[in-house]
C-alpha positions in Angstrom: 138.7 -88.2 4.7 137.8 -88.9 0.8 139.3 -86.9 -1.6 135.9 -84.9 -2.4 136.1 -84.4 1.4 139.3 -82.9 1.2 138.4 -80.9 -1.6 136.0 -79.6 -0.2 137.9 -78.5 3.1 140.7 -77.3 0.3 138.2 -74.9 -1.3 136.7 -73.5 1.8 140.1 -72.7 3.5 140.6 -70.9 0.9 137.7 -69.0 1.2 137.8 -68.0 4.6 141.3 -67.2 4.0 139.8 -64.6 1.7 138.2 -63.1 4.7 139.9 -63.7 7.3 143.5 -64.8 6.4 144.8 -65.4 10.3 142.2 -66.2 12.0 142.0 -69.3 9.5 145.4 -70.0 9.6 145.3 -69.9 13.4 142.0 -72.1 14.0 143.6 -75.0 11.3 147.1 -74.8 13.7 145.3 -74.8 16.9 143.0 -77.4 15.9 146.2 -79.7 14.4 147.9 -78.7 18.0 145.4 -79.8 19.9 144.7 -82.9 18.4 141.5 -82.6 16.8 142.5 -83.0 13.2 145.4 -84.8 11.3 146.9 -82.6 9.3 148.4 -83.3 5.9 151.8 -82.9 6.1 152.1 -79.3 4.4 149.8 -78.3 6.9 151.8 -79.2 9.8 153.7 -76.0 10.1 150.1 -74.3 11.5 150.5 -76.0 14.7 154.0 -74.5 15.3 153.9 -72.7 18.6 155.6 -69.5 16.3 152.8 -69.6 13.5 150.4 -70.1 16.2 151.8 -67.2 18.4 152.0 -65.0 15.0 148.7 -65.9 13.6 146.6 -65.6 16.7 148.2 -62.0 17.3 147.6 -61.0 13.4 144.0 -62.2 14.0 143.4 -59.7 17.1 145.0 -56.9 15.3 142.7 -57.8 12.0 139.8 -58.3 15.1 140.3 -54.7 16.1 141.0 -53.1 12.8 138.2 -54.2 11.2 135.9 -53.2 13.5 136.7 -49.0 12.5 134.5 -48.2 9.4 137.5 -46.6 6.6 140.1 -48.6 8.2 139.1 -51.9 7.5 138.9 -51.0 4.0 142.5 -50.0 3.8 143.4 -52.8 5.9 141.8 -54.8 3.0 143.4 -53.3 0.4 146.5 -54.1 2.1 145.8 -57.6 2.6 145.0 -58.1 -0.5 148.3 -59.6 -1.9 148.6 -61.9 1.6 144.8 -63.7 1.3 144.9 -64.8 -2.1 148.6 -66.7 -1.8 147.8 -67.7 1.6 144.4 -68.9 0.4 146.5 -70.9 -2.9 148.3 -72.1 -0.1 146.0 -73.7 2.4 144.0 -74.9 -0.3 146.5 -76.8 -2.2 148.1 -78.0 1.2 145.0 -79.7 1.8 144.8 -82.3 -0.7 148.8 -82.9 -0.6 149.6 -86.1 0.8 153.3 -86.0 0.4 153.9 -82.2 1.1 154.1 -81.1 -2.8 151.4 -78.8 -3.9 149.5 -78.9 -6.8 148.8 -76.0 -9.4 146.0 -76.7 -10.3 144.6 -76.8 -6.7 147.0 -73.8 -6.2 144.9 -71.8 -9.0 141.5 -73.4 -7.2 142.7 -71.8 -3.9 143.8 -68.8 -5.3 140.6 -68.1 -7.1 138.5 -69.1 -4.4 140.5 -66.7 -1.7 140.3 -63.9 -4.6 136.4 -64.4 -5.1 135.6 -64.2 -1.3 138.1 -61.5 -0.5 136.9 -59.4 -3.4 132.6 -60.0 -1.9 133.7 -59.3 1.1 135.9 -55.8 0.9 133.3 -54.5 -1.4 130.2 -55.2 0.8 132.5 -53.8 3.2 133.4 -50.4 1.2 129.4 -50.0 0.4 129.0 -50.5 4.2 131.1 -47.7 4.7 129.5 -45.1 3.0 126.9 -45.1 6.0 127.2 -43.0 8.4 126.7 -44.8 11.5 129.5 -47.6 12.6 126.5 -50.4 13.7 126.1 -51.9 10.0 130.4 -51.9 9.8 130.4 -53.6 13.2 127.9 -55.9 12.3 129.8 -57.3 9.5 132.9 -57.5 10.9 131.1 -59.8 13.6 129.2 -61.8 11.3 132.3 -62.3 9.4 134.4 -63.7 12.7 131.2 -66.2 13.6 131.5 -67.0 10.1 135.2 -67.9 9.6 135.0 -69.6 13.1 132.1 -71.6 12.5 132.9 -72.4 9.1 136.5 -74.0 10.1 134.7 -75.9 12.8 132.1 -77.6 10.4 134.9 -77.8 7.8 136.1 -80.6 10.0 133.1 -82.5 10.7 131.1 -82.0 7.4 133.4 -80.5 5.0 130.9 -80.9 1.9 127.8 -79.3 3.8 130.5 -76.6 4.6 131.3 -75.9 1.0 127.3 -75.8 0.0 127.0 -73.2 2.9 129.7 -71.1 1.9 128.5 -71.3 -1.4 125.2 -69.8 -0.5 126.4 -67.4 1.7 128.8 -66.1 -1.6 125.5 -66.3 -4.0 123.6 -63.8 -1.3 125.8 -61.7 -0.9 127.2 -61.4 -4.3 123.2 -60.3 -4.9 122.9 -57.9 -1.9 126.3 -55.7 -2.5 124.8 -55.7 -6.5 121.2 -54.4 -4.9 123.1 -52.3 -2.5 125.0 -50.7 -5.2 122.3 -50.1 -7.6 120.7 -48.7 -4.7 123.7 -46.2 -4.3 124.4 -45.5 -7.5 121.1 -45.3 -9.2 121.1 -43.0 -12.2 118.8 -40.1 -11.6 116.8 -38.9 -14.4 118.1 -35.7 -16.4 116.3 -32.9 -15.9 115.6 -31.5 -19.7 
C-alpha cells in the first residue's frame, strides 16, 4: 500500500474504533490471521489467538449491550477512556513500518476515535429519549454493518473508505444538530 493508502486505513481504524472499539480490533486480527492482509508489524498482535478470543467476546457483549436503549449510553460513557487510546493506537500502528508509533499519527488517531465516538454516543443519547426501542435498535445495527463493512473496504479501497466515512460523519453531525434543535427548541414565553 502507498503511504496515503495507509493513511487513510490509519484514520478510519480509528474511526470505527470510536464506535465500535472490539469489533475493529477483532475484524483487523481475524483478517491478519487468516491471511487476507499483511499487517504492519505493531499490528501483529491482533491476530493473536488471546486478542482474538478477548476481542471477539468484548464485541458480543458490546453487540448485546448496545442493543438496550439507557444501557448503551452508559456503556458508552464507559468506553469512553478505552476508544479513543485504542483508536491513537490502531491508527498510529498503521503507518509504522518498524513497530514505533508516531505522535503525530497518535494525536490523528486519537482525534479521529474522539470525533466518531463523541457523533455516535450523542445520536445515541437523543435516540434514547424515544420511547419505543426500534430507532435504538436500528442504530446499533446500522452501526455493526457499518464498522464491518467499513473494515472490509478499508482493505481493498482504503481512500474511498475514508471519503465514505467522511460523509457519513458530515450527516450525521447535521441530523443529531436537527434532532436536537428539534428536542430542545425554545418555546415562546408566554407574557
Amino acid at each position: 500500500m502507498s503511504q496515503p493508502q495507509l493513511f487513510a486505513t490509519g484514520v478510519l481504524l480509528a474511526w470505527l474504533a470510536g464506535i465500535r472499539v472490539y469489533l475493529t480490533v477483532f475484524g483487523v486480527g481475524l483478517a491478519g490471521a487468516l491471511g487476507w492482509l499483511d499487517l504492519p508489524p505493531a499490528l501483529q498482535a491482533t491476530q493473536s489467538p488471546w486478542v482474538l478470543g478477548v476481542s471477539g467476546g468484548l464485541a458480543l457483549v458490546e453487540f448485546l449491550a448496545d442493543k438496550i436503549p439507557g444501557v448503551d449510553s452508559g456503556w458508552d460513557l464507559l468506553h469512553t477512556l478505552l476508544r479513543v487510546p485504542a483508536g491513537a493506537f490502531l491508527a498510529a500502528a498503521a503507518l509504522s513500518p518498524n513497530g514505533h508509533l508516531g505522535a503525530g499519527m497518535l494525536a490523528t488517531g486519537a482525534g479521529v476515535a474522539l470525533a466518531s465516538h463523541a457523533l455516535k454516543s450523542s445520536s445515541r443519547m437523543l435516540l434514547n429519549l424515544s420511547p419505543e426501542p426500534i430507532s435504538n435498535w436500528t442504530a446499533s445495527t446500522t452501526e455493526d454493518g457499518v464498522v464491518l463493512g467499513g473494515l472490509a473496504l478499508a482493505f481493498v479501497h482504503p481512500l474511498l473508505a475514508l471519503a465514505i466515512a467522511i460523509a457519513l460523519s458530515a450527516a450525521l453531525a447535521m441530523t443529531a444538530w436537527w434532532l436536537w434543535r428539534m428536542v430542545f427548541r425554545r418555546r415562546p414565553r408566554a407574557r
